[in-house]
N, C-alpha and C positions, 0 to 999 in steps of 0.2 A: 157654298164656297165663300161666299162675301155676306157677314153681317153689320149693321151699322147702326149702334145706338146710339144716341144725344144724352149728354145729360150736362150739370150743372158746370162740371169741369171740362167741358170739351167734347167733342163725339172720340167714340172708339168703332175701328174699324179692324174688324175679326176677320181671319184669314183663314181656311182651311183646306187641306187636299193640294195638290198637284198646284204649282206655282212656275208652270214653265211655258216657253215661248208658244205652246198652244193655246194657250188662255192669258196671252198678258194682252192684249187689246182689249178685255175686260176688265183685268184688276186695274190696267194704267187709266181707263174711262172710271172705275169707281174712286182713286186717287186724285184723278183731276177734278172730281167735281165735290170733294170733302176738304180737301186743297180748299178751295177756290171759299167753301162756304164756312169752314172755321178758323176761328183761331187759335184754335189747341186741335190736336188732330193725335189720338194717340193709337198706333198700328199694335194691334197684335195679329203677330205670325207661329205664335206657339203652336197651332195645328198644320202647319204647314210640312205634308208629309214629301214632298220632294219639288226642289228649286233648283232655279238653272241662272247665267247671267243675264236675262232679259228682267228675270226679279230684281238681283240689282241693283241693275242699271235705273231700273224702275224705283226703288225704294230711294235711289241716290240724287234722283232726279226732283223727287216729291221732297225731301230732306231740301234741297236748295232752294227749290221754289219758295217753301213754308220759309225760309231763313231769309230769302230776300225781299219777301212780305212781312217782316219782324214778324211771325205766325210763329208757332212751336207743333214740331212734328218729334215725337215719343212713341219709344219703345214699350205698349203696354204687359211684356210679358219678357223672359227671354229669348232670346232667338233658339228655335230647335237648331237640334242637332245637323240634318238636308242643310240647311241653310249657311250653319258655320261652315259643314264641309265643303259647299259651294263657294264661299267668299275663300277661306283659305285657301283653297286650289284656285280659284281665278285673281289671286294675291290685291283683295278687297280687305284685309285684316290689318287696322292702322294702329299706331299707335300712340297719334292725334289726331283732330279733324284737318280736313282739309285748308286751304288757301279760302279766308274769310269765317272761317267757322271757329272765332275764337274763344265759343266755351265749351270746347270738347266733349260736344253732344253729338260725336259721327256716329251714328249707327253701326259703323262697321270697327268703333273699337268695341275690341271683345278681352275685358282685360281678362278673363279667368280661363283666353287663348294665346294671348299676345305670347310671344316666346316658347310655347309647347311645340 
């Protein structure tokens, strides 16, 4: 479910399978401690075959943290398909970052969704 390789540009943390409130005290425990040990942190979720709002909440959470430690947390892939449907329906789909996040690296703009 969780891979995590290091390399010269930052670790990537690969995501796979079920991304819901049964297993998020795992991904948020593999989050917090990739968080904590880089300074480029790049997520891919492209196997992530179904997500719920605890993902998220979770991805949104890791995103602020990494930004108020001047850290950079990246999207290593696109977001699947579970995922947009997820943020769309719980209206996570921006179409800038939030309050403080002034280079509009929110994870949750999805511009080839924004307005569909």
């Amino acid at each position: 479910m969780f891979e995590l390789v290091e390399g010269e540009r930052g670790a990537t943390l690969t995501v796979s399978g079920e991304l819901t409130i049964q297993n998020a005290s795992v991904f948020r425990d593999a989050l917090r401690e990739w968080v904590e040990k880089s300074d480029v942190l790049h997520l891919d979720l492209g196997g992530v075959t179904d997500a719920d709002l605890t993902c998220l909440q979770l991805v949104c959470s890791a995103h602020r943290s990494m930004m108020n430690m001047k850290k950079n947390l990246n999207m290593a892939s696109g977001l699947p398909g579970s995922i947009i449907k997820t943020a769309r329906e719980a209206g996570f789909v921006r179409e800038h970052g939030c309050r403080g996040e002034e280079s509009n690296n929110c994870v949750w703009i999805i511009r080839d969704e924004v307005g569909k």
